[in-house]
C-alpha positions as CSV (number, residue, x, y, z in Angstrom):
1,X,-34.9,-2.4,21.7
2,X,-34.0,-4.1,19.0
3,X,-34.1,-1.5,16.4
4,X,-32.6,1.2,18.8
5,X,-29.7,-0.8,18.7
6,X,-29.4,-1.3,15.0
7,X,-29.8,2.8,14.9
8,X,-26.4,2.7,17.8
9,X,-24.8,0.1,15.4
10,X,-25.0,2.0,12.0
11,X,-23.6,5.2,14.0
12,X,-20.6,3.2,15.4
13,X,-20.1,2.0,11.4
14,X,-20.4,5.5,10.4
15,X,-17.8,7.0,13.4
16,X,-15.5,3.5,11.6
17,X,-15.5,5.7,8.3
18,X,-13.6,8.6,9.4
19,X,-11.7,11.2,7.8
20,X,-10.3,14.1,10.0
21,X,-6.7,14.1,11.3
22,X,-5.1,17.6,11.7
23,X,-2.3,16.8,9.7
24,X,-4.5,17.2,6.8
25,X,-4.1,13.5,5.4
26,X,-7.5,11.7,5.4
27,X,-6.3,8.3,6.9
28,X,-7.9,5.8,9.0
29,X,-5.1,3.1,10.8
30,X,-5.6,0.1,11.6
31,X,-4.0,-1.6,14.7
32,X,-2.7,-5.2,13.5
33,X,-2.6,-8.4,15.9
34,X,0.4,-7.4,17.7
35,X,-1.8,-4.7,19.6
36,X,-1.0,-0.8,19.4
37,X,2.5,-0.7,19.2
38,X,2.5,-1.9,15.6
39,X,2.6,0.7,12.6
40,X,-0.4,1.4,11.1
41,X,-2.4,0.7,8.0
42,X,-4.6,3.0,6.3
43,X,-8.2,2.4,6.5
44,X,-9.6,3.1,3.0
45,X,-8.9,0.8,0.1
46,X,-7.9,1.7,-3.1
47,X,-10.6,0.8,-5.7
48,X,-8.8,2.2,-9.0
49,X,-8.2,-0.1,-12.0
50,X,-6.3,2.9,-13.6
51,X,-2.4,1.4,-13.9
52,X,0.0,4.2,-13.4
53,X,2.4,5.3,-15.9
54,X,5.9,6.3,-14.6
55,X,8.7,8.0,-16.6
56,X,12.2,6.3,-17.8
57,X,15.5,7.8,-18.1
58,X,18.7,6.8,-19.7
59,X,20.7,7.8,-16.2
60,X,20.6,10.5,-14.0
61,X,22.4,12.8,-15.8
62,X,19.7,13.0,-18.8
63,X,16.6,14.6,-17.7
64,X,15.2,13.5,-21.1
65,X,12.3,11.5,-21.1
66,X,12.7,8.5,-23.0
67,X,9.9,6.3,-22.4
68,X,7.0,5.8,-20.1
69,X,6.2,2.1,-18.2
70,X,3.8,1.2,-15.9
71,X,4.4,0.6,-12.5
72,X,3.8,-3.3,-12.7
73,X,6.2,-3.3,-15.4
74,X,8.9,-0.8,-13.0
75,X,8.7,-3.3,-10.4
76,X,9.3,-6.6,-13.0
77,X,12.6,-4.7,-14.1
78,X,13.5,-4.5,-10.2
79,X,13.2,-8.5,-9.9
80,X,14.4,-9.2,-13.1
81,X,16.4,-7.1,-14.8
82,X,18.2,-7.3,-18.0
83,X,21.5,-9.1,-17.7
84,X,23.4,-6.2,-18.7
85,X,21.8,-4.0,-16.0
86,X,21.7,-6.8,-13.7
87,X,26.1,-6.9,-14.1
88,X,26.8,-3.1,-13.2
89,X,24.3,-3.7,-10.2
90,X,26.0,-6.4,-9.0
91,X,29.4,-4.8,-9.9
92,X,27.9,-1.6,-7.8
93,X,27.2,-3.3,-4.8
94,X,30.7,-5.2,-4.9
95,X,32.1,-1.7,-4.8
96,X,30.0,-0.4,-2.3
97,X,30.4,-3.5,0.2
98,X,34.5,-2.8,-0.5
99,X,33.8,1.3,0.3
100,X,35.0,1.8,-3.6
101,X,33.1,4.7,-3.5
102,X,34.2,6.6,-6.5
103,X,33.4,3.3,-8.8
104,X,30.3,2.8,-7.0
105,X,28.7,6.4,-7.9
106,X,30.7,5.8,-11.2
107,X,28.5,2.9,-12.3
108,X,25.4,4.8,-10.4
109,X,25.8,7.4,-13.3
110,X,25.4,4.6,-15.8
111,X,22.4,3.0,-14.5
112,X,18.5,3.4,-16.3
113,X,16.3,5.3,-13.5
114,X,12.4,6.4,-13.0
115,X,10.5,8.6,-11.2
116,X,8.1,7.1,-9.1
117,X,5.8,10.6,-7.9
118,X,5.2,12.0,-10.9
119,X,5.2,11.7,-14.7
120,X,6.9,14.3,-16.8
121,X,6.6,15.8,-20.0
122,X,9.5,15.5,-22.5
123,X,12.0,16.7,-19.8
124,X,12.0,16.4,-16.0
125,X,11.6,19.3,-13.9
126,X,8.9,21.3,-11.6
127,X,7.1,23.2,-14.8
128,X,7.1,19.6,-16.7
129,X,5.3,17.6,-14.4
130,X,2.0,16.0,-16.7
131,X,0.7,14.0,-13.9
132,X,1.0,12.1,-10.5
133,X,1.5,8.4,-10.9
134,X,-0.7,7.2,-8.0
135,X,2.6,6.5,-5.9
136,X,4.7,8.2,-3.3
137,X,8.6,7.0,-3.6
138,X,10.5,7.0,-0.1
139,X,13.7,6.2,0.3
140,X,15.6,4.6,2.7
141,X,19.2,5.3,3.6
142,X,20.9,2.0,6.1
143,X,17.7,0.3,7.3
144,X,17.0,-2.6,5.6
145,X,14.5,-3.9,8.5
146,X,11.0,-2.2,7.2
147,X,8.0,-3.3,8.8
148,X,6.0,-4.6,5.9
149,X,3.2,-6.1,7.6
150,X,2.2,-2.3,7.7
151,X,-0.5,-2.5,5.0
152,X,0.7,0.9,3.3
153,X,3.3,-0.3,1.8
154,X,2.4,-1.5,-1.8
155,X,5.6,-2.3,-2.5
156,X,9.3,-2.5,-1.2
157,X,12.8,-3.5,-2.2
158,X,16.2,-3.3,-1.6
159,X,18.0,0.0,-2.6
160,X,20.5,0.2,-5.4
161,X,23.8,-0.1,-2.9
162,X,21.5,-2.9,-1.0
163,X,22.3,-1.2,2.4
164,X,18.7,0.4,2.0
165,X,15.0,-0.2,1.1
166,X,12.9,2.0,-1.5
167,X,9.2,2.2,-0.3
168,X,6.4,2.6,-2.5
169,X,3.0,3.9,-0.8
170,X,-0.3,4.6,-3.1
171,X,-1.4,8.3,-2.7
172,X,-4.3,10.2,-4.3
173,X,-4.8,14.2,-3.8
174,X,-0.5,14.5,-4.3
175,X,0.9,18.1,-6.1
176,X,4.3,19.2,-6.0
177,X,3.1,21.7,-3.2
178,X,1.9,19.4,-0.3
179,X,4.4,16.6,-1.9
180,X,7.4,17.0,1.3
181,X,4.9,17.0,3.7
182,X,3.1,14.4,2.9
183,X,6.5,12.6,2.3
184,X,7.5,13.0,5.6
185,X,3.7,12.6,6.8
186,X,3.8,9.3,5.3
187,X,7.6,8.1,6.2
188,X,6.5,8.9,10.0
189,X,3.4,6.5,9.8
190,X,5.7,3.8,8.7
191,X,7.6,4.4,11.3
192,X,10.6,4.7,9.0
193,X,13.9,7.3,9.1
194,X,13.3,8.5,5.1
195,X,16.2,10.2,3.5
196,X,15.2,13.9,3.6
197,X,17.4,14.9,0.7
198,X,14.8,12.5,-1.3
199,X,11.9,14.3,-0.6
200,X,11.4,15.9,-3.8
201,X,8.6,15.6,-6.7
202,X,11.5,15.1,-9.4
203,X,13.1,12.4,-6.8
204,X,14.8,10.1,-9.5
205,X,15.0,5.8,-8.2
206,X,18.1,4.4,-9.9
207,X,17.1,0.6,-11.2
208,X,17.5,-1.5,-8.5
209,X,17.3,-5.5,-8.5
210,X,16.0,-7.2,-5.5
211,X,14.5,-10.8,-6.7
212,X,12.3,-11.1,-3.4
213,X,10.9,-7.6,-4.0
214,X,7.8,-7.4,-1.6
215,X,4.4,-6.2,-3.4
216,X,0.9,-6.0,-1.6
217,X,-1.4,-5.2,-4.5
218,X,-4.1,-4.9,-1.6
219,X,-2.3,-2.6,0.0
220,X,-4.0,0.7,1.6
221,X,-4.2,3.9,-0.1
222,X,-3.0,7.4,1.8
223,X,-5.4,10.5,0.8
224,X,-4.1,13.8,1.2
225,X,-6.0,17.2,1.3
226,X,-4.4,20.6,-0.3
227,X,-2.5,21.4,3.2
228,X,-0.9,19.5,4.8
229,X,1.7,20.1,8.2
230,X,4.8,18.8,8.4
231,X,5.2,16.3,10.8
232,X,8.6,14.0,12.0
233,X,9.5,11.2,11.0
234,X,10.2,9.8,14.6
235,X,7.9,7.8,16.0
236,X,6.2,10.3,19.4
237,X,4.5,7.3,20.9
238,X,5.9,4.9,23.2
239,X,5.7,0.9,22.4
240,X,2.9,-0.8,25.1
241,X,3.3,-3.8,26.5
242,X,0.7,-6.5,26.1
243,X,-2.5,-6.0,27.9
244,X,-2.8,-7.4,30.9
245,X,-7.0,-7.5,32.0
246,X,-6.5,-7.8,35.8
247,X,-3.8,-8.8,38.0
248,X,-2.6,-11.8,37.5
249,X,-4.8,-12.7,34.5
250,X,-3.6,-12.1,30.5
251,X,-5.9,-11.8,27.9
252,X,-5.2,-12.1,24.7
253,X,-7.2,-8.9,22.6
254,X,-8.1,-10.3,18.7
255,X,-7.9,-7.4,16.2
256,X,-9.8,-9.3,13.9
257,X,-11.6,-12.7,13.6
258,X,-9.1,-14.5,11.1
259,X,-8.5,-17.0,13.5
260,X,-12.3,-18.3,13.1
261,X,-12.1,-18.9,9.3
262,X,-11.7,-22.8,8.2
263,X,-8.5,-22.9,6.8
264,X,-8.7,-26.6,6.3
265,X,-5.4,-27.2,7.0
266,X,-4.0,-25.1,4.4
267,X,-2.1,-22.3,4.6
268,X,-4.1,-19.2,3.1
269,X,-7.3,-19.3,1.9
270,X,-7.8,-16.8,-1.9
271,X,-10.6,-15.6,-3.2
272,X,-10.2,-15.1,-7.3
273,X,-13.9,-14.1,-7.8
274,X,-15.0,-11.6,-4.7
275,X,-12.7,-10.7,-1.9
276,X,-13.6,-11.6,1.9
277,X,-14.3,-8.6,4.1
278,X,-13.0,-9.4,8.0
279,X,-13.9,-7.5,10.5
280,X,-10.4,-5.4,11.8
281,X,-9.9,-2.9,14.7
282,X,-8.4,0.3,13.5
283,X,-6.4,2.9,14.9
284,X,-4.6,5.9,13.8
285,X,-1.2,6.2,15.0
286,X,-1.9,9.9,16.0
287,X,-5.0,11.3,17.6
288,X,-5.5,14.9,17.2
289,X,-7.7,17.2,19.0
290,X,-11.1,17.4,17.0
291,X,-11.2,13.4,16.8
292,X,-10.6,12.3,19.7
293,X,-13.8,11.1,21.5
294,X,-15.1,9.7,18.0
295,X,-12.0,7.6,17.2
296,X,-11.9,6.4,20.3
297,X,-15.2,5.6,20.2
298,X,-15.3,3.7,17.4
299,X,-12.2,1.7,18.3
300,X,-13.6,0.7,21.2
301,X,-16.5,-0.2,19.6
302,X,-14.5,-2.6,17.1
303,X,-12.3,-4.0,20.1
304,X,-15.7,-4.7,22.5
305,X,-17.4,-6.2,19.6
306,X,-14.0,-8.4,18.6
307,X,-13.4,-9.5,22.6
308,X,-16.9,-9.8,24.2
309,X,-15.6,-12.2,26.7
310,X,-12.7,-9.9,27.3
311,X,-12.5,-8.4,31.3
312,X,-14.4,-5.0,31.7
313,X,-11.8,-4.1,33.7
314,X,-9.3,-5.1,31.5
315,X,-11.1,-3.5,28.3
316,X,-10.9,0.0,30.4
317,X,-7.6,-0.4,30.7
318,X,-6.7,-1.0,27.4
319,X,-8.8,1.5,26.0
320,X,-7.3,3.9,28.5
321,X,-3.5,3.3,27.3
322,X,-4.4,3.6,23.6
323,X,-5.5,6.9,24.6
324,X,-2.5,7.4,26.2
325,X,0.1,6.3,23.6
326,X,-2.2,7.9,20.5
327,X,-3.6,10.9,21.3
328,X,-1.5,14.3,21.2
329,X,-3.3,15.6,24.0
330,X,-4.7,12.1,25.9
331,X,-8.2,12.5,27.3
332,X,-9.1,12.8,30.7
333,X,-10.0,9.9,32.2
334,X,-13.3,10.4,33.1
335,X,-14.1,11.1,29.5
336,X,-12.3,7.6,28.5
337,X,-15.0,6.0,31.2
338,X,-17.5,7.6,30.3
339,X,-16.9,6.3,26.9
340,X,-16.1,2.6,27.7
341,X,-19.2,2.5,29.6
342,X,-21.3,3.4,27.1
343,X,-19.7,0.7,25.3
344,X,-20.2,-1.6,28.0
345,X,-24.2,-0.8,28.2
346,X,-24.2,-2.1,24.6
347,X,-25.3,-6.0,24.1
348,X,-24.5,-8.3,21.4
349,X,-22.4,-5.8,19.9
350,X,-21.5,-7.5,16.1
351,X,-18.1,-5.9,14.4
352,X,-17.8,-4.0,11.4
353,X,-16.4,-6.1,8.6
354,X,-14.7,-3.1,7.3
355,X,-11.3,-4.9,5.6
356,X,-12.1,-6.8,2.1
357,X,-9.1,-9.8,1.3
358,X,-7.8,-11.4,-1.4
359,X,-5.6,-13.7,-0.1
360,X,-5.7,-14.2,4.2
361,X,-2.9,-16.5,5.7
362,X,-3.4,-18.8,8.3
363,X,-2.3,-17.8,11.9
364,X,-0.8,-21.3,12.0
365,X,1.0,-21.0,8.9
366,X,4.9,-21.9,8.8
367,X,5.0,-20.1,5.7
368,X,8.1,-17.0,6.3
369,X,7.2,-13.4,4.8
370,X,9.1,-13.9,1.8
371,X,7.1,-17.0,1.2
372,X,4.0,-15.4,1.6
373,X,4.8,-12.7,-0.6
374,X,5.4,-15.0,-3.3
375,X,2.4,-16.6,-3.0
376,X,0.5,-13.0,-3.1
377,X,2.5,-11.8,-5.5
378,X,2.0,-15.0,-7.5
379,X,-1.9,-15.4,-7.1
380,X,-2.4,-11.3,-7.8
381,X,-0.2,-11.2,-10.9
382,X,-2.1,-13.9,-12.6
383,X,-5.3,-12.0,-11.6
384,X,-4.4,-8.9,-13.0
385,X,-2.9,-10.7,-16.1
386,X,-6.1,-12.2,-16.9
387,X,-7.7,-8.9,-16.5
388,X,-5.4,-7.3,-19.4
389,X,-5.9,-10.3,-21.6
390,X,-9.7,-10.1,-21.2
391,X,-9.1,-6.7,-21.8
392,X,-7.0,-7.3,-25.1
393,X,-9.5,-9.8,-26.6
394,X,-12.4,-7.7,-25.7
395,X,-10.9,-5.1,-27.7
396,X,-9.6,-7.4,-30.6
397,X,-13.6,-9.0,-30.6
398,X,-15.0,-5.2,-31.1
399,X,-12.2,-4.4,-33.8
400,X,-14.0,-1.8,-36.3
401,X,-12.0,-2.8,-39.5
402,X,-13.5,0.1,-41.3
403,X,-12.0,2.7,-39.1
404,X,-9.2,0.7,-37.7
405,X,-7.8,-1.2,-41.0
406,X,-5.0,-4.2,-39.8
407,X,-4.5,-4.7,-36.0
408,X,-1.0,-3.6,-35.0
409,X,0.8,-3.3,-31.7
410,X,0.3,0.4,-31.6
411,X,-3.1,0.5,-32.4
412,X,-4.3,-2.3,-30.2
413,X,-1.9,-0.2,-27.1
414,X,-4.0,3.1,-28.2
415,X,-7.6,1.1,-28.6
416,X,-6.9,-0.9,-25.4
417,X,-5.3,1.6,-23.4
418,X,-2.8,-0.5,-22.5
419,X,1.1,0.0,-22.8
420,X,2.9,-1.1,-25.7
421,X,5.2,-3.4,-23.6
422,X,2.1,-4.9,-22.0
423,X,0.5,-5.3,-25.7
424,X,3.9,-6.4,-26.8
425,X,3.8,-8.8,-23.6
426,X,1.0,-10.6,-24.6
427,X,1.0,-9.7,-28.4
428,X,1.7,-13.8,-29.4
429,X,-1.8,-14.9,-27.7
430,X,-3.8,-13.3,-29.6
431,X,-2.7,-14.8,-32.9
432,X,-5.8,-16.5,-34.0
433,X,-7.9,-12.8,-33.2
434,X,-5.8,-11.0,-35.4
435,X,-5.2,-13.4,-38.2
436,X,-9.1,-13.5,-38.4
437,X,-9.3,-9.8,-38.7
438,X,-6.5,-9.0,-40.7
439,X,-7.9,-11.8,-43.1
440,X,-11.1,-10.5,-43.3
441,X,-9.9,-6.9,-44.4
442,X,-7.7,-9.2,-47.2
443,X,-11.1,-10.7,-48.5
444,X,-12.7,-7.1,-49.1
């Protein structure tokens, strides 16, 4: 009995892993705490170390390419830009709250910009594209209230005329030929109105500044196939209410077990050395024809083993409304039985833990979102900061003076493979490296 459940178990973590959705987009969504109505969070995590490099521009009028950052160093300019650049923004949204609209685009003109989809060689245009950053840019025209709990969104801040929001979402698979589809794929998942207009590969982002910028270096990763169908960027599902097992009776569903974690009183618990994996129920936001009886299947799954004590009733119910609200074509309802009760005939069902964490906040925290982005901006910069300088030195201890002569910025950038603003960045701490290698060339 025993094994024969261990055998259901590892299919139910196998149906958890899944990667068909008609719109082409391999994406697995979670549904967060707040039950289905929530926007969704990819399932698969992005594993890549490789930092992204993005193009720079002197304004949008210059397609010239004059340097290239990465994208850690992109979003640093957005919350603290030089004070020069940091003037004519101001200056630009003074004009724009006063519906100056002439100056406004006037200082627009002036300002640096990037592009955040692809990289480009020498000059910007379709035939010049060198490579995909790792990033999808979506704008956002007049909607400054973006649901950032929604775990795609790596990164978010306010838009050059602050009436906006740009959105940054990881992506792998992106060309320029499935790149407005999967624009408008992505800004529907988000549950976001994107600015149309924007969705092109060349798409320029004018330098922003937005000191509370919102980063989620955890954040989910959005995989994308050759094809893919358009799709709005309305959201085609209604909001549910919360469930409700049997008349008269709430329940409360858990979407994950953060709640049973000993916080100790503190606020988040962070894990520098190995990340935590929690067990999370996920969801796409659209169920296609094809997937329908698997996902489901597996979310229930997740939910039964998350809520044992939870109704039968009321677990039929809910499973029947997701079906409802997700699915293009719902299921009939004797198919949704028939899978609950299979469900049901399962004992001591144990969740997947399919959701590795850095940092996890208390569900008693007071801490606001802005507070709490801080803190995980704070806690994953210094991570990946120590990850470059461990980097730097491990280059600096390997140094091969014979081929290599005198360590200079541009050959520690080209040894290192890092940028030569994040050599230059952390150039001064490595004194006492390349004082004892420079010396020892001296001595020959």
């Amino acid at each position: 009995m025993a094994m024969k459940k261990d055998i259901i178990q590892e299919q139910h973590l196998r149906d958890l892993r899944i990667s068909h959705i008609e719109d082409e987009s391999i994406i697995d969504t979670a549904v967060s705490k707040k039950g289905v109505e929530d926007s969704v969070n990819t399932f698969s995590l992005s594993t890549s170390d490789e930092v992204a490099l993005i193009s720079c521009f002197k304004n949008i009028k210059n397609p010239k390419v004059l340097d290239e950052i990465d994208i850690y160093d992109f979003l640093e300019c957005v919350r603290r830009p030089e004070q020069e650049t940091k003037n004519l923004i101001d200056k630009a949204r003074e004009f724009k709250a006063n519906r100056q609209v002439e100056l406004y685009y006037k200082i627009k003109g002036k300002l640096p910009c990037f592009t955040l989809n692809f990289s480009f060689d020498n000059r910007k245009n379709n035939k010049t594209i060198k490579a995909p950053t790792g990033f999808i840019y979506i704008d956002v025209d007049n909607q400054l209230d973006v649901d950032l709990s929604n775990n795609l969104v790596f990164a978010s801040w306010k838009s050059l005329s602050a009436l906006g929001r740009g959105v940054l979402v990881k992506v792998e698979g992106l060309t320029l030929d499935n790149f407005k589809t999967t624009y408008l794929s992505i800004a529907r998942s988000i549950n976001i109105y994107a600015d149309k207009h924007a969705a092109k590969a060349t798409q320029y982002t004018i330098h922003s500044y937005d000191e509370d910028i919102y980063i989620n270096y955890d954040s989910t990763t959005w995989y994308v196939k050759e094809e893919v169908k358009n799709t709005p960027t309305t959201s085609i599902y209604k909001k549910e209410k919360k469930d409700t097992s049997v008349p008269g009776e709430k329940y409360e569903i858990r979407y994950n077990k953060i709640a049973d974690l000993d916080f100790n009183g503190k606020d988040y618990l962070f894990f520098p050395d190995e990340k935590l994996a929690i067990p999370e129920a996920y969801i796409p936001s659209v169920i296609r024809v094809g997937a329908r009886n698997q996902i489901l299947s597996a979310f229930a799954y997740q939910i039964r083993a998350l809520n044992p004590d939870q109704p039968e009733e009321g677990f039929k119910q809910y499973i029947m409304r997701v079906n409802r609200s997700r699915c293009t074509e719902p299921l009939k309802e004797n198919e949704v039985i028939r899978i609950v009760s299979k469900i049901l005939k399962l004992e001591f069902l144990e969740p997947i833990y399919n959701s590795p964490r850095r940092i996890i906040f208390s569900p008693k925290s007071t801490l606001t979102n802005g507070e709490k982005s801080k803190m995980t901006n704070k806690y994953l910069g210094m991570l990946r900061s120590n990850k470059t300088k461990f980097k730097i030195k491990e280059c600096l201890d390997n140094w091969n003076t014979l081929e290599l002569g005198k360590v200079t910025q541009k050959k520690l950038a080209l040894e290192s493979g890092k940028n030569i603003k994040t050599i230059q960045k952390y150039y001064k701490e490595f004194v006492k490296e390349r004082e004892r290698i420079n010396n020892s060339i001296l001595k020959k």
